[in-house]
Every structure is written in structure tokens, then in C-alpha cells.
C-alpha positions in Angstrom: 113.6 81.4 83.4 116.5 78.9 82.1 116.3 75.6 82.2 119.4 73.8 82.7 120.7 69.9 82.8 124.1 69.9 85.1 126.3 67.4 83.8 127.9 65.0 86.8 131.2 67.5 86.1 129.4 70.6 87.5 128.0 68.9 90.1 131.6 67.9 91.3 133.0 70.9 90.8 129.8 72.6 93.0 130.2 70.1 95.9 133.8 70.8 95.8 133.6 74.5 96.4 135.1 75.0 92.9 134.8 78.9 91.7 132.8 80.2 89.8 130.9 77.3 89.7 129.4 77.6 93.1 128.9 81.9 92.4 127.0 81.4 89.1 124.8 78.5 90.9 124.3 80.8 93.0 123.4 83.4 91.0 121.0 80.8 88.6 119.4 79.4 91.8 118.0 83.2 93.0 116.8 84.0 89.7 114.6 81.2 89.9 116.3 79.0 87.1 115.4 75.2 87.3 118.4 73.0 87.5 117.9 69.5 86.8 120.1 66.2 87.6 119.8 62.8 85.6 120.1 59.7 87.3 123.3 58.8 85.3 124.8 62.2 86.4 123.7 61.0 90.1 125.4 57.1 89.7 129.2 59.2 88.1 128.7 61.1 91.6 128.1 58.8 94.2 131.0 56.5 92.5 133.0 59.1 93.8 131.9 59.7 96.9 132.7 58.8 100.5 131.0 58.0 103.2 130.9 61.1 105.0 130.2 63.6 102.2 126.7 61.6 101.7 124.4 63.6 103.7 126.2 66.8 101.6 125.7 65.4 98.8 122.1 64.1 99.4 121.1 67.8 100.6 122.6 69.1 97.0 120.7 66.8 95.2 116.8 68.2 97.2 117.8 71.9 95.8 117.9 70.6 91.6 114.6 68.5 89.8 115.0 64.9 88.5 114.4 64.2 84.7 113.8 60.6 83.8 115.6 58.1 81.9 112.1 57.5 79.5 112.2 55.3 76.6 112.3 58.0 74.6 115.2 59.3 76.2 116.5 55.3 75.6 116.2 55.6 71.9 117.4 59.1 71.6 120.3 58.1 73.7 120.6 54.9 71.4 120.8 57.0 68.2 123.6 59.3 70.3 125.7 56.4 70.0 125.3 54.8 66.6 126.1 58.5 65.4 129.0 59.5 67.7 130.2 56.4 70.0 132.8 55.4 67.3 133.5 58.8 65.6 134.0 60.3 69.0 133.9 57.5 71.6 131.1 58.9 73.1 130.0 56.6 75.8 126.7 55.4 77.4 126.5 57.6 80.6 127.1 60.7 78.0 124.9 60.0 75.6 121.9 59.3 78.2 122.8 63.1 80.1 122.6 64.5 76.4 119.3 62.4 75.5 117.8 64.0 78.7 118.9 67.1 77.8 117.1 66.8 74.5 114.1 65.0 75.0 113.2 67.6 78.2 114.2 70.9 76.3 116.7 71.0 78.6 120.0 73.6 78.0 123.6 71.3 79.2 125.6 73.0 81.3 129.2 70.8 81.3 132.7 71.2 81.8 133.8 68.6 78.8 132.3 70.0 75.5 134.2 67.3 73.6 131.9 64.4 74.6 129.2 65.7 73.9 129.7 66.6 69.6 125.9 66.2 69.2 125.1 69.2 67.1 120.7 68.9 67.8 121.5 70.4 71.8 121.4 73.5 73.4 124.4 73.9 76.1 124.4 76.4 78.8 
């Protein structure tokens, strides 16, 4: 059974209806595959949302499982960016989806490869 961290791009993409985003959900979601959400992934959302698309996007949020912002996901996501925020401006809100993804064994599915260089994860 995978495991997989959606990055705040996937999301998007699902709530918009975006092929084959929404098929290979889908498809992950009846094989029993756990998708997870981040509360960073969560904030980049809801930025973007308007006020009638939050009871859709609440309901999307109930089918995928929370991981936590630990402190050891803070100091993994600390050590993200003394290694790659100046080499390859990786931001905060990336580095803590990628420390989640690593500190829960998590596989990353995204749509931006190129902000996330960190060579230690596993991406769906």
C-alpha cells in the first residue's frame, strides 16, 4: 500500500478537476493507498480559496490523513534550508512539505520537482 504526501500543487490541481490528476486519485484512493496533507500544504490552499469553494475543499481535506509539523520535522526542515534555500531558493513552506515527507516515510507526489532538489526523499 503506498504512502503518499500531496504537495499543495496536487491538491489544486484535484479540487480543480484537473486530469489525470483526479483519475490517478482515484485510482490510488480504491487501492487503499493513504494520502496525507501537511498543514503548510493546507495554509498555500486556503490562501487561494474563496468563500464558496470552502465546504469543497473541507470535504477533500476528511478523505486524506494529517502528518504533523513535529520538532523533528522543524529541524529537518531547518537543515532543508541551510542546504538548499540559497543554492536553490528553496523556501520555508517547501522545505517543511519535504521534512514531512521525510520524517513520516512518506513518498511526495508534486507538480514542481525543481523545489524540492533534496536528494534523501522518495517522490511519488
Amino acid at each position: 500500500m503506498a504512502r503518499i504526501l500531496l504537495d499543495s500543487d496536487v491538491i489544486i490541481e484535484w479540487l480543480r478537476g484537473h486530469e489525470p490528476i483526479v483519475t490517478r486519485i482515484a485510482q490510488l484512493l480504491e487501492q487503499h493507498s493513504q494520502l496525507f496533507w501537511t498543514p503548510v500544504s493546507v495554509a498555500e490552499v486556503y490562501a487561494g480559496v474563496r468563500k464558496s469553494e470552502e465546504a469543497k475543499v473541507g470535504n477533500l481535506f476528511i478523505l486524506l490523513e494529517s502528518v504533523s509539523v513535529s520538532l523533528d520535522t522543524g529541524k529537518k526542515g531547518g537543515e532543508y534550508l541551510r542546504l538548499y534555500a540559497k543554492s536553490h531558493g528553496v523556501g520555508i513552506a517547501d522545505a517543511l512539505v519535504a521534512a514531512c515527507a521525510f520524517t513520516e516515510n512518506l513518498s511526495l507526489w508534486t507538480l514542481n520537482r525543481k523545489h524540492y532538489p533534496m536528494k534523501d526523499l522518495s517522490f511519488f
